[in-house]
C-alpha positions as a Markdown table, in Angstrom:
| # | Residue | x | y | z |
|---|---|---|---|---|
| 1 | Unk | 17.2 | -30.8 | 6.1 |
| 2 | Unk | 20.0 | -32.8 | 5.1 |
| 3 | Unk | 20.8 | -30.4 | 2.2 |
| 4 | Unk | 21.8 | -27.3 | 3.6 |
| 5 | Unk | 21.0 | -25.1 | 0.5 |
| 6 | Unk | 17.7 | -26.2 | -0.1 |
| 7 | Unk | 15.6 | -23.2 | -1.2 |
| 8 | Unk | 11.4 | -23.1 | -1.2 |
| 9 | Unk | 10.1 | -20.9 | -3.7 |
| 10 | Unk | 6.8 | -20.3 | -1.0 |
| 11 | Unk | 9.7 | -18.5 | 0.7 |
| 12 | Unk | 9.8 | -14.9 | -0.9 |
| 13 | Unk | 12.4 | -12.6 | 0.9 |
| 14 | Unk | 11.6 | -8.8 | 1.1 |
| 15 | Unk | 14.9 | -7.2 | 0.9 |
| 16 | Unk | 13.7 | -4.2 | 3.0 |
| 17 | Unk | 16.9 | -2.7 | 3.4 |
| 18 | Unk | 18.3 | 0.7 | 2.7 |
| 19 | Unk | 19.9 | 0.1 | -0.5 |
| 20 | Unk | 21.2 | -2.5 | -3.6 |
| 21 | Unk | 24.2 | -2.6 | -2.1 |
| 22 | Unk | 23.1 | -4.0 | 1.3 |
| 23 | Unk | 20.3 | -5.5 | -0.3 |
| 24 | Unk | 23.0 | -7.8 | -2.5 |
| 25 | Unk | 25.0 | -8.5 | 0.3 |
| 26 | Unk | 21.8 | -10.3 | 1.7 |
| 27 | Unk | 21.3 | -12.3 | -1.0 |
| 28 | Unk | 25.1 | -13.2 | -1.1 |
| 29 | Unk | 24.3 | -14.6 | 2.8 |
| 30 | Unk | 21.4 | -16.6 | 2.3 |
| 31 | Unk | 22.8 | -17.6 | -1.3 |
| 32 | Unk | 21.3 | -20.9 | -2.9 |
| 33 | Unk | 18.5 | -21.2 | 0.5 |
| 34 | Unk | 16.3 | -18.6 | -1.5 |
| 35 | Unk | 15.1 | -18.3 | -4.6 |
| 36 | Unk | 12.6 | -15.5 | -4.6 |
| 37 | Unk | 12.9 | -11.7 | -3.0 |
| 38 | Unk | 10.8 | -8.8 | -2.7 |
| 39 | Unk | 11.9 | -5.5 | -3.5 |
| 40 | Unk | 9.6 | -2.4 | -2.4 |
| 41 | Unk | 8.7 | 1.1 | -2.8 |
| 42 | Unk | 11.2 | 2.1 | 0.1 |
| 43 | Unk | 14.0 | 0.5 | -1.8 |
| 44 | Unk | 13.3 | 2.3 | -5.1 |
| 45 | Unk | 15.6 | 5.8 | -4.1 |
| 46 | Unk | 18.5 | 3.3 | -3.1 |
| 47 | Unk | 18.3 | 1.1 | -6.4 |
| 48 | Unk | 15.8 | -1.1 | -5.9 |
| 49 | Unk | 15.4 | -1.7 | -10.2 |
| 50 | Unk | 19.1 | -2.3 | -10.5 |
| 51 | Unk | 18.9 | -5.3 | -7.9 |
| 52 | Unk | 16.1 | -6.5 | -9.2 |
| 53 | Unk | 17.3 | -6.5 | -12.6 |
| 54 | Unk | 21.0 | -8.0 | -11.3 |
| 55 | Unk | 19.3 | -10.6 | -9.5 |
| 56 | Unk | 17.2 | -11.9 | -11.7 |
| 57 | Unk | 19.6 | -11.7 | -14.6 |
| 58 | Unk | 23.1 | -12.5 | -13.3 |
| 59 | Unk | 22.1 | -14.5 | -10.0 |
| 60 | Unk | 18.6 | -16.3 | -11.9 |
| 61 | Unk | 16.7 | -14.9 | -8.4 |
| 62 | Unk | 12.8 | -14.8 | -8.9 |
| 63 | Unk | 11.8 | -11.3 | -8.4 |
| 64 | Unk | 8.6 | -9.7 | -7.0 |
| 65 | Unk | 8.3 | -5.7 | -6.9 |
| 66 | Unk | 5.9 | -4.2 | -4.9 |
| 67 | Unk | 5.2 | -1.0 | -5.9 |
| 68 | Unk | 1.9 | -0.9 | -5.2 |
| 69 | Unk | 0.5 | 1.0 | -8.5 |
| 70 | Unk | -2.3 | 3.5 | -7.7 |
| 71 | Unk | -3.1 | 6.0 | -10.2 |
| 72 | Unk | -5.5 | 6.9 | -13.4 |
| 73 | Unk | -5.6 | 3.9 | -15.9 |
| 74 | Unk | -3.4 | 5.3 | -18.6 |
| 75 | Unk | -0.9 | 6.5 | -16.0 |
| 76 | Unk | -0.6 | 2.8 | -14.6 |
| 77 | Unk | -0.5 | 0.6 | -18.0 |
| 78 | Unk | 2.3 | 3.4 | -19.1 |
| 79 | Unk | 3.9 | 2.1 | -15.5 |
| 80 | Unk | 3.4 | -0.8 | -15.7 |
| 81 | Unk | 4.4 | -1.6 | -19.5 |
| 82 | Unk | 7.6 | 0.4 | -18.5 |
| 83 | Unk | 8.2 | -2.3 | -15.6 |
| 84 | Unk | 7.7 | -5.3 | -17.9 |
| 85 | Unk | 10.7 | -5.1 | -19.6 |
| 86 | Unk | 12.6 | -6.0 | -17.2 |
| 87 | Unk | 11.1 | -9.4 | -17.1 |
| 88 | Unk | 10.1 | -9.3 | -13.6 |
| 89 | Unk | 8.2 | -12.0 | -12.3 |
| 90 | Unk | 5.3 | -10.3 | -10.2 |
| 91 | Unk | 4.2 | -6.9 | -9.6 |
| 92 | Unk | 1.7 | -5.5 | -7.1 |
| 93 | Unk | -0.8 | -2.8 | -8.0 |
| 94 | Unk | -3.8 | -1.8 | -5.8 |
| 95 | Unk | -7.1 | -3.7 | -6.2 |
| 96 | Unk | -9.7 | -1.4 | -7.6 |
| 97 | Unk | -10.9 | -3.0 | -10.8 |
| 98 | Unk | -10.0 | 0.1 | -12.9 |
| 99 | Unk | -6.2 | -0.1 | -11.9 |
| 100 | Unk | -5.9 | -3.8 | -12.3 |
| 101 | Unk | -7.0 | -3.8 | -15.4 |
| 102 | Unk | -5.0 | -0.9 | -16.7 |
| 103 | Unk | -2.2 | -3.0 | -15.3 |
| 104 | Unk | -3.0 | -6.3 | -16.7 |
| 105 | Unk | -3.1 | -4.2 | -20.2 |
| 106 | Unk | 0.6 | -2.6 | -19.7 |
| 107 | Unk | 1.5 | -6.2 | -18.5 |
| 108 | Unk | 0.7 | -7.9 | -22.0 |
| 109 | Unk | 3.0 | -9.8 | -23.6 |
| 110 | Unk | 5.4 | -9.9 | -20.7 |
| 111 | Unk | 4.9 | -13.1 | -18.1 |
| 112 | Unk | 4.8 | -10.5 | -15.4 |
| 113 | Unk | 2.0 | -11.7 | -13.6 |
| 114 | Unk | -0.2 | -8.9 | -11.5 |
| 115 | Unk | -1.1 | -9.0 | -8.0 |
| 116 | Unk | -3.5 | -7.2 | -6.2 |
| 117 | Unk | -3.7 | -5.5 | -2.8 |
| 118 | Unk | -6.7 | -6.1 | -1.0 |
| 119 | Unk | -6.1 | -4.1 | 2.5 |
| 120 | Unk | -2.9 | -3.6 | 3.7 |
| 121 | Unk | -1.8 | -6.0 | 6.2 |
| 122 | Unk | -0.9 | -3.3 | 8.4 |
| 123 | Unk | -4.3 | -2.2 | 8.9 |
| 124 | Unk | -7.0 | -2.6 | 11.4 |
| 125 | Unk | -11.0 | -1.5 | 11.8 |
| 126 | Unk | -9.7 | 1.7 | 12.8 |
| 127 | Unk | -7.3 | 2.5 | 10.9 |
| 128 | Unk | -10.1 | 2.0 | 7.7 |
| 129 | Unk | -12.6 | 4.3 | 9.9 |
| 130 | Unk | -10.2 | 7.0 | 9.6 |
| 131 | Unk | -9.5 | 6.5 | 5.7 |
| 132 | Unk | -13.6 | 6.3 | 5.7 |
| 133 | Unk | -13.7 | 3.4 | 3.7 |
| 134 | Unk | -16.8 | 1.4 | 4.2 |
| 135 | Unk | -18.1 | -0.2 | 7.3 |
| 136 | Unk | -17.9 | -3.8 | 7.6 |
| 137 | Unk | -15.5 | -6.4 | 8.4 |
| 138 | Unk | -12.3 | -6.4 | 7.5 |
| 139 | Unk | -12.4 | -10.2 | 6.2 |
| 140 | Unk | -15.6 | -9.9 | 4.7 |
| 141 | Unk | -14.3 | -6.7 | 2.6 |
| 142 | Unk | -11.0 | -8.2 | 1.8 |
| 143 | Unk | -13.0 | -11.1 | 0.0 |
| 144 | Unk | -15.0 | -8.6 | -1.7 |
| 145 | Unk | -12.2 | -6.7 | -2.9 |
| 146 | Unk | -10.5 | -10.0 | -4.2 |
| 147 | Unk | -13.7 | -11.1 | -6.0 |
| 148 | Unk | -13.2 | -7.6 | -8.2 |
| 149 | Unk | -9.8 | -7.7 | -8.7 |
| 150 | Unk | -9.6 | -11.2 | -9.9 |
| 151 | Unk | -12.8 | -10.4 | -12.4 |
| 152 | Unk | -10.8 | -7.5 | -13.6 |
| 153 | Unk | -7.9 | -10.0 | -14.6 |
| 154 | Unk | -5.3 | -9.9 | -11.7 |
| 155 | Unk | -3.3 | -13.4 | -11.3 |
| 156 | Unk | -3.7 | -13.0 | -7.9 |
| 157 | Unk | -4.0 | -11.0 | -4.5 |
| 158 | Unk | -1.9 | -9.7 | -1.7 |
| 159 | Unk | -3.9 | -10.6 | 1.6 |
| 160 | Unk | -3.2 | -11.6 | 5.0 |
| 161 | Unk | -3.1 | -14.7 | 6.1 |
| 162 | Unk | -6.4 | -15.0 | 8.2 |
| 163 | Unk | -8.3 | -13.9 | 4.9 |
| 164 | Unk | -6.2 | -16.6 | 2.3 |
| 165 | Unk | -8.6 | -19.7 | 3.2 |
| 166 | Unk | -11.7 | -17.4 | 2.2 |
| 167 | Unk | -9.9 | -16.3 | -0.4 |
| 168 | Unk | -9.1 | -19.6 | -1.9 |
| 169 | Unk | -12.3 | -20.4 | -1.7 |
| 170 | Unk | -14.1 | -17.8 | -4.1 |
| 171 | Unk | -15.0 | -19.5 | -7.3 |
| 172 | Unk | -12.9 | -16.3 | -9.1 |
| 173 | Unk | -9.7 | -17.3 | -6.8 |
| 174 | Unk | -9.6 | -20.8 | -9.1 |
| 175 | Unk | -5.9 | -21.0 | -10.5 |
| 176 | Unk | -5.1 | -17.7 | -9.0 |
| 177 | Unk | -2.5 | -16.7 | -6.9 |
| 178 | Unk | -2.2 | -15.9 | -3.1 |
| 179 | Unk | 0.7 | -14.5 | -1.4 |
| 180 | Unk | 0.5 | -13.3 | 2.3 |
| 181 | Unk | 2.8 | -11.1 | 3.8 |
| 182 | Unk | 2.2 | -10.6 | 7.5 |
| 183 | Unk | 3.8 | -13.9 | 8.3 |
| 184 | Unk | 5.9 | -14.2 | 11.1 |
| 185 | Unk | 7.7 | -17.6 | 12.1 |
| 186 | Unk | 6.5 | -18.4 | 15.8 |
| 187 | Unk | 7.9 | -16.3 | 18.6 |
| 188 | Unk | 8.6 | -13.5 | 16.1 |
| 189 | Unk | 8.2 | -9.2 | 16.9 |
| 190 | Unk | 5.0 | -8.4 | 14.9 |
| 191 | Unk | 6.7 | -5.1 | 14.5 |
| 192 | Unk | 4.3 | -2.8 | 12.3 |
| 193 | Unk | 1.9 | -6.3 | 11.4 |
| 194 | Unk | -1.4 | -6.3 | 13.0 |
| 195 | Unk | -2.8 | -9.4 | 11.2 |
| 196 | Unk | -0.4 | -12.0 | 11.1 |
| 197 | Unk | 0.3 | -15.8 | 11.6 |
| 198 | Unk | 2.7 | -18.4 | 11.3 |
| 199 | Unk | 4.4 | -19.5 | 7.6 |
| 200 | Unk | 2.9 | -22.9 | 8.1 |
| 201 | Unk | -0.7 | -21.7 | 9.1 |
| 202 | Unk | -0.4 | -19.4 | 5.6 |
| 203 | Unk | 0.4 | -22.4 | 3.2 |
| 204 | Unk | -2.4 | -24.5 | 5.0 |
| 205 | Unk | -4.7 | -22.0 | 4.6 |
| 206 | Unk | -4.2 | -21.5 | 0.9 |
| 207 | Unk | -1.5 | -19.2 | 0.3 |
| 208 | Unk | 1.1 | -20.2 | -2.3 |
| 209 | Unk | 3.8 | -17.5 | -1.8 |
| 210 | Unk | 4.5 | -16.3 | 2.1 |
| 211 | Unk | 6.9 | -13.0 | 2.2 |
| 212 | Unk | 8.9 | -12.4 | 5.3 |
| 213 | Unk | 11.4 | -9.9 | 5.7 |
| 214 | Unk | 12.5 | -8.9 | 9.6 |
| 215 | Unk | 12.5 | -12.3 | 11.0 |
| 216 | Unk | 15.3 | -13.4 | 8.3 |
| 217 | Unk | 17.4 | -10.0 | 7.7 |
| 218 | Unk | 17.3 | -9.1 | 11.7 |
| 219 | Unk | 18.8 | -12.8 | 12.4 |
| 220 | Unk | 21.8 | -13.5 | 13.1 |
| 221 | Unk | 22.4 | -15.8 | 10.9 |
| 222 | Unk | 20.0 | -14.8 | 8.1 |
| 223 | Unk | 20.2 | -17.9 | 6.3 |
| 224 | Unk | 19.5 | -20.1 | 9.0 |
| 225 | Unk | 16.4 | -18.3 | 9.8 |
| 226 | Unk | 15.6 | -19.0 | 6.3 |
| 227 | Unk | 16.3 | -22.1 | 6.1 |
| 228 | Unk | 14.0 | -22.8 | 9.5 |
| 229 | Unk | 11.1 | -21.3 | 7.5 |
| 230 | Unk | 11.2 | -23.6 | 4.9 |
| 231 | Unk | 11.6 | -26.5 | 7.2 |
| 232 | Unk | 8.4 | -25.0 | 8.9 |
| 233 | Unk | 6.5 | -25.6 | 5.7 |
């Protein structure tokens, strides 16, 4: 790339470390080469909302919380209008219709846009036996799952990126948004991913947002690793 701060906004960082504070030094190494982080649930004790809100409003960063929202409907549209104001750009909450639409109701008004979780890309055919969720296959129920959510309003699901292209493909998934984390750039540790692939296989097969967290914060040069990503695409 002959601009060396070139930034991708397919590129979403998860800022899965301990706290803001290491969490802003990050973003002060990969600077202008990324546009768009992920903040999580384990970041929330260690002030996860403050960076998100600093980022967005003092550095102009895109912001994508993923808190996962799993609870009665009330309960989640009190969360989640609580989480608009902060004028986020996308949140995740699991995919059962009741919670998505709760979510989509505490969401209105705000351009916070709503992703669902499908399964969890950290989860195999056993690990659903032992939650006794229902037989099948895992790509079959992810598409199912994604069907729902997107009739009960989400702006778009959380899948892996084997299940994107069937994804993309549902009639429901038409101006909808993908975003697949489980990506890992080639030669990468899977670490605690089970279903995973490449960033370049994600975009080809649909996805519009790919988040990858290890392979750039792990580096050694975080913004070079970055930076490779986004050449990958």
């Amino acid at each position: 790339m002959s601009d060396t701060n070139f930034s991708d906004d397919r590129l979403i960082v998860a800022l899965d470390v301990p706290n803001a504070i290491a969490g802003l030094e990050l973003a002060d190494k990969l600077g202008e080469s990324v546009n768009f982080y992920k903040i999580g649930l384990g970041m929330l004790t260690g002030g996860g909302l403050a960076l998100a809100n600093e980022l967005k409003q003092e550095h102009g960063k895109r912001i994508f919380l993923d808190m996962k929202l799993f609870d009665i409907g009330a309960t989640v549209e009190a969360a989640v209008r609580g989480l608009a104001q902060f004028d986020l750009d996308f949140l995740t909450v699991h995919g059962d219709p009741h919670v998505v639409n709760a979510a989509k109701q505490g969401a209105a008004g705000s351009d916070m846009k709503i992703l669902a979780v499908t399964i969890l890309t950290s989860l195999d055919r056993g690990d659903l036996d032992a939650s006794l969720i229902q037989a099948g296959d895992i790509a079959d129920l992810v598409l199912t799952r994604a069907g729902r959510a997107f009739d009960a309003g989400a702006d778009g699901v959380i899948a892996s990126p084997q299940e994107a292209a069937g994804i993309r493909a549902l009639s429901e998934a038409s101006g909808k948004l993908i975003v697949t984390p489980g990506v890992r750039p080639a030669g990468a540790a899977l670490g605690d991913q089970k279903r995973v692939a490449t960033p370049a296989k994600a975009i080809a097969a649909g996805a519009d947002h790919v988040v990858v967290g290890r392979p750039i914060w792990q580096a050694t040069d975080p913004k070079a690793a970055a930076q490779a990503i986004v050449a990958e695409f």
